[in-house]
N, CA, C and O atoms as a GROMACS GRO file, in nm:
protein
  396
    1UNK      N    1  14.390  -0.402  -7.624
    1UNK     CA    2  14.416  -0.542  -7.644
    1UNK      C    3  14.480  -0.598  -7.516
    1UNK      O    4  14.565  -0.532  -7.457
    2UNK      N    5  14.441  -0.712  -7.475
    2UNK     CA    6  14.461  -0.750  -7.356
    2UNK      C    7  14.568  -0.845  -7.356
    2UNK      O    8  14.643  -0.866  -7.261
    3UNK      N    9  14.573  -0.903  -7.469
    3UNK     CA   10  14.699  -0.998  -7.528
    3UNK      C   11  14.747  -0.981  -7.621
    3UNK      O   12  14.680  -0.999  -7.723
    4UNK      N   13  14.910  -0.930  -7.635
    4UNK     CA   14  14.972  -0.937  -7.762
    4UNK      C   15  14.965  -1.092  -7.830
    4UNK      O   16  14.956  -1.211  -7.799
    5UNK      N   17  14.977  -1.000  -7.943
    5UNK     CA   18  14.974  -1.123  -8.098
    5UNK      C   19  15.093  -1.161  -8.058
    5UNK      O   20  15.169  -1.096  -7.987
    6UNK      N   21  15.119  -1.304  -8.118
    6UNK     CA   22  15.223  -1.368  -8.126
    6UNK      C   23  15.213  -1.468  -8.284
    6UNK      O   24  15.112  -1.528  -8.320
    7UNK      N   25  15.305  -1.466  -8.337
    7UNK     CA   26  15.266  -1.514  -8.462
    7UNK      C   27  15.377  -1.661  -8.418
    7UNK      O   28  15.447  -1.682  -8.319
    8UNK      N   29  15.346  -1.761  -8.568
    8UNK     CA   30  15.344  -1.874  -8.513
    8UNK      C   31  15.496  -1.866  -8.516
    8UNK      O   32  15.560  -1.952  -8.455
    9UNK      N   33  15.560  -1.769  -8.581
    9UNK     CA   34  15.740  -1.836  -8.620
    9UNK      C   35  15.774  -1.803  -8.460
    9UNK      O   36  15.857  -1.870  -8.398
   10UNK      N   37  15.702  -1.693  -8.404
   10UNK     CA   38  15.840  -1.641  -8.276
   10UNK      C   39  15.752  -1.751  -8.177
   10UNK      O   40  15.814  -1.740  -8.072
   11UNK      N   41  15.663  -1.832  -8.156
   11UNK     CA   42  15.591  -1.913  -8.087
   11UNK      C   43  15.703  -2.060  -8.130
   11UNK      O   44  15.736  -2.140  -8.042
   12UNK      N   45  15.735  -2.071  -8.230
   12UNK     CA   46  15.844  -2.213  -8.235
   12UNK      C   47  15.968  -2.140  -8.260
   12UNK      O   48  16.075  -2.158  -8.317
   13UNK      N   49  15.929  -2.081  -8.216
   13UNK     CA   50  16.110  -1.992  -8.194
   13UNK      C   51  16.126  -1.982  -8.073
   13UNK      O   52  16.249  -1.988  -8.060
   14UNK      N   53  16.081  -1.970  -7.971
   14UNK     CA   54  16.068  -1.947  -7.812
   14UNK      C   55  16.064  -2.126  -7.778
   14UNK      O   56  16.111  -2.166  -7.672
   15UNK      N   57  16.007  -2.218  -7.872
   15UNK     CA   58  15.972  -2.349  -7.780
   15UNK      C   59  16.104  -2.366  -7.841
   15UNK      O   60  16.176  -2.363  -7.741
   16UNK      N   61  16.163  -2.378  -7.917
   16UNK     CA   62  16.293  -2.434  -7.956
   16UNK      C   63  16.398  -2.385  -7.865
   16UNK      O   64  16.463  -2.478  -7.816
   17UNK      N   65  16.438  -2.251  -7.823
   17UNK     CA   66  16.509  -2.181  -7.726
   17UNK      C   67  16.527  -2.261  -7.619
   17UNK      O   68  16.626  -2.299  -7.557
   18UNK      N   69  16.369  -2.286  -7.605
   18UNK     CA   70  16.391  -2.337  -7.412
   18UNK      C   71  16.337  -2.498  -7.442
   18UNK      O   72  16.281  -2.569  -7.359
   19UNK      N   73  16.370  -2.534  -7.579
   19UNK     CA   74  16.403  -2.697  -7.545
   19UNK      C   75  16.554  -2.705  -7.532
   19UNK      O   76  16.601  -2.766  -7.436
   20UNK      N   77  16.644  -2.641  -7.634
   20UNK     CA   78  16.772  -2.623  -7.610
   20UNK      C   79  16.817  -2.590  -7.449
   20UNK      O   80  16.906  -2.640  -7.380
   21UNK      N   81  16.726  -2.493  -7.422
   21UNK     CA   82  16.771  -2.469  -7.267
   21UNK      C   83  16.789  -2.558  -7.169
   21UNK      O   84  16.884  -2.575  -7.092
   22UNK      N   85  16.657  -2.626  -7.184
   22UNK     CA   86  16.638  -2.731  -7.133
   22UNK      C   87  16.760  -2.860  -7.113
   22UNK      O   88  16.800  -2.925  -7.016
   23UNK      N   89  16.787  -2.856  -7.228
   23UNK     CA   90  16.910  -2.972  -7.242
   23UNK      C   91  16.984  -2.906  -7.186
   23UNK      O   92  17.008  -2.955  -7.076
   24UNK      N   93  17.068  -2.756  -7.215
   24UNK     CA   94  17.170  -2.755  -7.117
   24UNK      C   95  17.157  -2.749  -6.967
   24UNK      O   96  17.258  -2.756  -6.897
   25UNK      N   97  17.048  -2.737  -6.920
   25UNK     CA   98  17.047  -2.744  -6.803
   25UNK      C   99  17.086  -2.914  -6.745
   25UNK      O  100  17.161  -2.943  -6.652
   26UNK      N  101  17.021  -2.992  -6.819
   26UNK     CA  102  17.004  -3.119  -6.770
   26UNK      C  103  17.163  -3.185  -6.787
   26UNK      O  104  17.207  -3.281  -6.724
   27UNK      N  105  17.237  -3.102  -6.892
   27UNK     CA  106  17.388  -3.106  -6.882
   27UNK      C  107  17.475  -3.043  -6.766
   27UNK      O  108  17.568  -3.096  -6.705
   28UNK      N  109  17.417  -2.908  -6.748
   28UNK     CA  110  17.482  -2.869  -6.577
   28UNK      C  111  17.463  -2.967  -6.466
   28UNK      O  112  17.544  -2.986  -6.375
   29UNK      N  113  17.334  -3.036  -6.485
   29UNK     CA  114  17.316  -3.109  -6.384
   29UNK      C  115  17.421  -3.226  -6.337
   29UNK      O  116  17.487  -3.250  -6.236
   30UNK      N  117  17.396  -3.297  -6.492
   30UNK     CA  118  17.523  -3.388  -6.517
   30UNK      C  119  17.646  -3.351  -6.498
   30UNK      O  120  17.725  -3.445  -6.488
   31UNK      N  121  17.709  -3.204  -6.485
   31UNK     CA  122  17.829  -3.211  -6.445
   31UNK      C  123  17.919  -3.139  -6.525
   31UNK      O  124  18.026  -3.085  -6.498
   32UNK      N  125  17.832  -3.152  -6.660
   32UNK     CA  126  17.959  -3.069  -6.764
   32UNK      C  127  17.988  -2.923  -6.728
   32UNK      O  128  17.900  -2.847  -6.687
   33UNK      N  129  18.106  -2.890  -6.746
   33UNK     CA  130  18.171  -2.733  -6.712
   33UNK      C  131  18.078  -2.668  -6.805
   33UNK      O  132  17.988  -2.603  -6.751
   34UNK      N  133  18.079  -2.670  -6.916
   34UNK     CA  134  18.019  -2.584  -7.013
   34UNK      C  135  17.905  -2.592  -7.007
   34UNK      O  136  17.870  -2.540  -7.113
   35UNK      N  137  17.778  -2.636  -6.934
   35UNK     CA  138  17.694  -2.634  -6.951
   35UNK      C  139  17.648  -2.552  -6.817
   35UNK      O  140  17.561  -2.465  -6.813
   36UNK      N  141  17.724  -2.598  -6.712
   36UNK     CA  142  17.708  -2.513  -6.584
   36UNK      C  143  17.711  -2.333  -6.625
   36UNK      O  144  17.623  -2.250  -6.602
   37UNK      N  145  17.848  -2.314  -6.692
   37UNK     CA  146  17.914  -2.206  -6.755
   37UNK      C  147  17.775  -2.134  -6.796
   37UNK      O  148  17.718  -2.050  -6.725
   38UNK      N  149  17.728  -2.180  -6.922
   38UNK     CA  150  17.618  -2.142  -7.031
   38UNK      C  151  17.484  -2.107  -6.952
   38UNK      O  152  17.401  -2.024  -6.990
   39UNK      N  153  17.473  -2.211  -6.796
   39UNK     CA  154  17.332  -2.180  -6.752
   39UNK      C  155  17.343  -2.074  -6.606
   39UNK      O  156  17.248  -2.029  -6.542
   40UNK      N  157  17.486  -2.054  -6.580
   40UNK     CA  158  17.479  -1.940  -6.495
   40UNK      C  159  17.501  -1.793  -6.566
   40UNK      O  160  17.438  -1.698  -6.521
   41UNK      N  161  17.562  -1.780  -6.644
   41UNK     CA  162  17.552  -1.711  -6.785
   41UNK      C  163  17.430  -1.635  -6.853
   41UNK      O  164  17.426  -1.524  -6.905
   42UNK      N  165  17.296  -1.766  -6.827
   42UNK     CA  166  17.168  -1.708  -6.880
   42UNK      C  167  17.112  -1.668  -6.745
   42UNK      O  168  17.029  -1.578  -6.741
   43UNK      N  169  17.165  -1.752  -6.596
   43UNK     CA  170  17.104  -1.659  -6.515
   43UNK      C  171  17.147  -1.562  -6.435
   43UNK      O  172  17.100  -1.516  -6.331
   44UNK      N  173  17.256  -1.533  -6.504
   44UNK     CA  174  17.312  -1.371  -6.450
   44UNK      C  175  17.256  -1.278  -6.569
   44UNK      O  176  17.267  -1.156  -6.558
   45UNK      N  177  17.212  -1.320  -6.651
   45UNK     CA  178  17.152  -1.225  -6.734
   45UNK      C  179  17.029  -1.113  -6.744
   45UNK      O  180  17.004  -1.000  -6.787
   46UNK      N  181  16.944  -1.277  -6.642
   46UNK     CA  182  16.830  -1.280  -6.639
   46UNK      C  183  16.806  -1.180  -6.492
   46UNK      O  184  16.728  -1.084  -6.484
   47UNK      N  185  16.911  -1.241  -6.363
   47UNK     CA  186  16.938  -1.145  -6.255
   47UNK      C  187  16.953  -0.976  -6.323
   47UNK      O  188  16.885  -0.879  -6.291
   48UNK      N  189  17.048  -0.980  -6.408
   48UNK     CA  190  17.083  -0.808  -6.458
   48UNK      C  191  16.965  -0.743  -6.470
   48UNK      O  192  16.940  -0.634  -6.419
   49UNK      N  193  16.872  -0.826  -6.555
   49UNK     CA  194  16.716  -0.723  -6.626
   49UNK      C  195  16.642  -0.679  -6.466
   49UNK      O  196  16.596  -0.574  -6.422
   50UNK      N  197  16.662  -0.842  -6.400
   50UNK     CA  198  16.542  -0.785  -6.276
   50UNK      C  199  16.586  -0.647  -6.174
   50UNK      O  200  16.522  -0.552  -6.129
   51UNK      N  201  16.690  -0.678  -6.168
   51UNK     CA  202  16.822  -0.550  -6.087
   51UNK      C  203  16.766  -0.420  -6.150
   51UNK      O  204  16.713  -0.328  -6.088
   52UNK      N  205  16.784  -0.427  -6.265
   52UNK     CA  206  16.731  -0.347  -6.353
   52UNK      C  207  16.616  -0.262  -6.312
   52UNK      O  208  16.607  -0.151  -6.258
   53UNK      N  209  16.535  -0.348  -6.354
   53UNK     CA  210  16.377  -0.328  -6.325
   53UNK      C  211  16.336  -0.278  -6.206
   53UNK      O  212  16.265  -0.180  -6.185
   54UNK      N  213  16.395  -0.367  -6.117
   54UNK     CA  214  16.370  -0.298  -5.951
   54UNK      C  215  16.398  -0.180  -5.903
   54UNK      O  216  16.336  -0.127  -5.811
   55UNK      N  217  16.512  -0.122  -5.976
   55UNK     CA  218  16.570   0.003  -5.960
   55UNK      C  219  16.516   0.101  -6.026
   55UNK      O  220  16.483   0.204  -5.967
   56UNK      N  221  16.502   0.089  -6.129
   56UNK     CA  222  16.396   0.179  -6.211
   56UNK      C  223  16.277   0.204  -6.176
   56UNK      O  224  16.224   0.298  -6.234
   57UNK      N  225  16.166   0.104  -6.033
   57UNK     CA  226  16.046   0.123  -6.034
   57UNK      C  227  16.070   0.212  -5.906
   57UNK      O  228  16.000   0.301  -5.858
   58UNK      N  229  16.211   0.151  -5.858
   58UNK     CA  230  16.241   0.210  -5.713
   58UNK      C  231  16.267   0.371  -5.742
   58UNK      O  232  16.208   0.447  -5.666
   59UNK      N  233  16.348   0.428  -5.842
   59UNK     CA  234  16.424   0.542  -5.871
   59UNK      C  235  16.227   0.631  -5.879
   59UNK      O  236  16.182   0.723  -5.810
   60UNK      N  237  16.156   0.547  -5.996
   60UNK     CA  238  16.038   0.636  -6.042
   60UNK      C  239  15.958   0.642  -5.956
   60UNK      O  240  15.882   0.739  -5.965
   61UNK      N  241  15.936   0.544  -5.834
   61UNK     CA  242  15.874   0.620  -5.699
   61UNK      C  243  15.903   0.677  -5.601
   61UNK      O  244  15.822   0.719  -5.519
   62UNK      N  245  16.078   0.690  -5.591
   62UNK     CA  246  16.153   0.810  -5.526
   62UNK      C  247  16.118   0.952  -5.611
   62UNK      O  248  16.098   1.052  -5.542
   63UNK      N  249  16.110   0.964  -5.744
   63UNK     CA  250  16.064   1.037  -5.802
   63UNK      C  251  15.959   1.118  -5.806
   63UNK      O  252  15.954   1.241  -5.812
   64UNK      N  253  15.822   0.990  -5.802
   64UNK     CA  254  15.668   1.097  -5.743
   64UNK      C  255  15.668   1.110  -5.642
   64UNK      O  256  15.583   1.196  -5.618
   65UNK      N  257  15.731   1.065  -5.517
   65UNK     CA  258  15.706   1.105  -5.406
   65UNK      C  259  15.783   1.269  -5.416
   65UNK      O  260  15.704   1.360  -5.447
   66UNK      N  261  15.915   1.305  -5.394
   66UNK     CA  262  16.014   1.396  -5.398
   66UNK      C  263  15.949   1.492  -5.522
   66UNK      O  264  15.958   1.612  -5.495
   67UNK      N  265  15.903   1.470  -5.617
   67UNK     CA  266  15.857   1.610  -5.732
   67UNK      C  267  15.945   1.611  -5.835
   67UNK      O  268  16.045   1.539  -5.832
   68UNK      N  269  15.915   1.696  -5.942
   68UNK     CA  270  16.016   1.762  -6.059
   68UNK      C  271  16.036   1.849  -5.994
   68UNK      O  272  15.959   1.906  -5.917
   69UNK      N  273  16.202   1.882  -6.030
   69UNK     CA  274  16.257   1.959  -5.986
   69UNK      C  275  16.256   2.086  -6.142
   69UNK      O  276  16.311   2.034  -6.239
   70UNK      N  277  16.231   2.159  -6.156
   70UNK     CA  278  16.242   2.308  -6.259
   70UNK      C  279  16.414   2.376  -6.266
   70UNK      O  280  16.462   2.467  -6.199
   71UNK      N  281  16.475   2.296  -6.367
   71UNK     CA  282  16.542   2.334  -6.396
   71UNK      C  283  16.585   2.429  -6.511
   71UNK      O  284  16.592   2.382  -6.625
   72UNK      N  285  16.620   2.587  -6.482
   72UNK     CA  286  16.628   2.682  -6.613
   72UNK      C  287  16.742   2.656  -6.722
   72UNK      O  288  16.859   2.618  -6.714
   73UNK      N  289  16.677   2.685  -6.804
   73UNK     CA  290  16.787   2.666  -6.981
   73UNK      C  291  16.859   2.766  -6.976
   73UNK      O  292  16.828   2.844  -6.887
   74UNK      N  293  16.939   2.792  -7.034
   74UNK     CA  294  16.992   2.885  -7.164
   74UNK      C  295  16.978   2.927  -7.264
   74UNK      O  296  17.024   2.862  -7.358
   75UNK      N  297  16.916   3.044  -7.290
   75UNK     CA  298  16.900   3.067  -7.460
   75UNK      C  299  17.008   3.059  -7.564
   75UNK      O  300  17.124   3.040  -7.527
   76UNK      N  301  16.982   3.071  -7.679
   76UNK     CA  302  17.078   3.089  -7.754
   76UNK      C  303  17.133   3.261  -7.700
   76UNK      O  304  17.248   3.306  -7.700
   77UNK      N  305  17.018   3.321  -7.663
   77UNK     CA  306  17.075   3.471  -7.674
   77UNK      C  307  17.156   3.494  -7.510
   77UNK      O  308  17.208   3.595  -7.463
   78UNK      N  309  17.143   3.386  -7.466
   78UNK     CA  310  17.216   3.402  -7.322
   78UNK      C  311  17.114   3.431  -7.250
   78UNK      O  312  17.168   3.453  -7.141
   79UNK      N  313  16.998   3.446  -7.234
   79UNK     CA  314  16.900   3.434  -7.107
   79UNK      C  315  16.867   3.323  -7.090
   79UNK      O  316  16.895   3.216  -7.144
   80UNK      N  317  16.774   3.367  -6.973
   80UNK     CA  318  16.723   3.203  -6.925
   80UNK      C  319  16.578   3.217  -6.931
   80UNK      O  320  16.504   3.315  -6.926
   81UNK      N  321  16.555   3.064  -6.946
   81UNK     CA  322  16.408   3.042  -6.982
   81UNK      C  323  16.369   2.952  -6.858
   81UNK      O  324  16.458   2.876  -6.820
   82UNK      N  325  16.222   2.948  -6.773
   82UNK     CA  326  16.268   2.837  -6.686
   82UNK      C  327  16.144   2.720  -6.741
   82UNK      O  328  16.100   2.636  -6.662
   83UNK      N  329  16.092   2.730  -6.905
   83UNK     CA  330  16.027   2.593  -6.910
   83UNK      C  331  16.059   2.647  -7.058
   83UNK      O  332  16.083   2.762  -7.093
   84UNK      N  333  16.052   2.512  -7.143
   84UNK     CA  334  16.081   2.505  -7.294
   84UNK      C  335  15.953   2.622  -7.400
   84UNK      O  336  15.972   2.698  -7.495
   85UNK      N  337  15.843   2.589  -7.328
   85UNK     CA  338  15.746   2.691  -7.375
   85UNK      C  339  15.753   2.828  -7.354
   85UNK      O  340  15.675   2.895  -7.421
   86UNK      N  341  15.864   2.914  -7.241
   86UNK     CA  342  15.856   2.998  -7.246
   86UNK      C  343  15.995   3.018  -7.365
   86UNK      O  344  16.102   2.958  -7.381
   87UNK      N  345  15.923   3.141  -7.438
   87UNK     CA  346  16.016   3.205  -7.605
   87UNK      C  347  16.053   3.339  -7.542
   87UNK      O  348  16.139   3.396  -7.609
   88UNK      N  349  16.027   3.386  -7.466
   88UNK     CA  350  16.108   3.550  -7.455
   88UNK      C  351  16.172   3.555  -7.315
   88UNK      O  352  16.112   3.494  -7.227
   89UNK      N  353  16.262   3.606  -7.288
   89UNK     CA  354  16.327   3.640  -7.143
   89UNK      C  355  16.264   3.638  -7.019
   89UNK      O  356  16.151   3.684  -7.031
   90UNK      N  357  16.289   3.603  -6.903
   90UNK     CA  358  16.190   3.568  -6.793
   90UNK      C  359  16.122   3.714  -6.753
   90UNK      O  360  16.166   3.821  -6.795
   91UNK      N  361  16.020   3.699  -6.674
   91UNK     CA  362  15.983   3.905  -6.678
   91UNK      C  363  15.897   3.978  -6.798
   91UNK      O  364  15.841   4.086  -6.776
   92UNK      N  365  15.891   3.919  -6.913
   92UNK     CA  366  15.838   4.001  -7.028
   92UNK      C  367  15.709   3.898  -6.999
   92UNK      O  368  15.680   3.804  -6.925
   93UNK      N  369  15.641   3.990  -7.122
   93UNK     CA  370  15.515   3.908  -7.111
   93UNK      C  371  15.549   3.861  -7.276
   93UNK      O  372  15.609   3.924  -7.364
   94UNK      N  373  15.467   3.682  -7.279
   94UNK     CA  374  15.420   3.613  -7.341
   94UNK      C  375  15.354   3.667  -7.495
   94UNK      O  376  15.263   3.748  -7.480
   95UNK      N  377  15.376   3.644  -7.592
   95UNK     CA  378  15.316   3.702  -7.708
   95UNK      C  379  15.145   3.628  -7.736
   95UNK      O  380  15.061   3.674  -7.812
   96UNK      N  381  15.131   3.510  -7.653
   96UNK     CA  382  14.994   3.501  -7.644
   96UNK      C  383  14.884   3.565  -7.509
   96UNK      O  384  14.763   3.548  -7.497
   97UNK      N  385  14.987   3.646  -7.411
   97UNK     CA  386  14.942   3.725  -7.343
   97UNK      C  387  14.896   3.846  -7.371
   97UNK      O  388  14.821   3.904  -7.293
   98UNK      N  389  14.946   3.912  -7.515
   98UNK     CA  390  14.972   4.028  -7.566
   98UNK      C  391  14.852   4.095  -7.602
   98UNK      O  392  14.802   4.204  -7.576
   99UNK      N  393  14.810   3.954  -7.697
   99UNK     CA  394  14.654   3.970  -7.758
   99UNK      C  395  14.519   3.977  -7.684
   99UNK      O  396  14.414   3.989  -7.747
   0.00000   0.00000   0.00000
């Protein structure tokens, strides 16, 4: 699907949001404290997600470039395993190797 559904309540739920928005902005403009307050407020918010976002795309392509790194577990029995699929002590062989 190339476009999410949107049903009609969150469609006049979003135009109502940003008619309200709307007004407070046109109140920052005018001067009021609280409206300035309320619209730097929504755009430090809005700054946080993108900060966000940028860092996360930045971190996940420091990531494929650099590799997974293989880090070994702990068993319950005190050995180490060095991937979740391996079940017996490092060195032994595999019980679907067996067969």
């Amino acid at each position: 699907m190339i476009l999410p559904r949107f049903t009609l309540r969150a469609t006049i739920a979003a135009v109502t949001f940003f008619a309200l928005f709307s007004l407070v902005l046109v109140r920052a403009q005018a001067g009021d404290t609280w409206a300035v307050a309320a619209s730097m407020a929504v755009f430090s918010l809005l700054v946080i997600v993108l900060v966000h976002g940028c860092l996360y795309v930045l971190i996940s392509a420091t990531a494929r470039v650099i590799g997974t790194q293989s880090l070994p577990a702990r068993t319950r029995q005190g050995g180490v395993q060095l991937s979740p699929d391996e079940q017996l002590l490092p060195g032994t062989a595999s019980p679907a190797s067996e067969t």
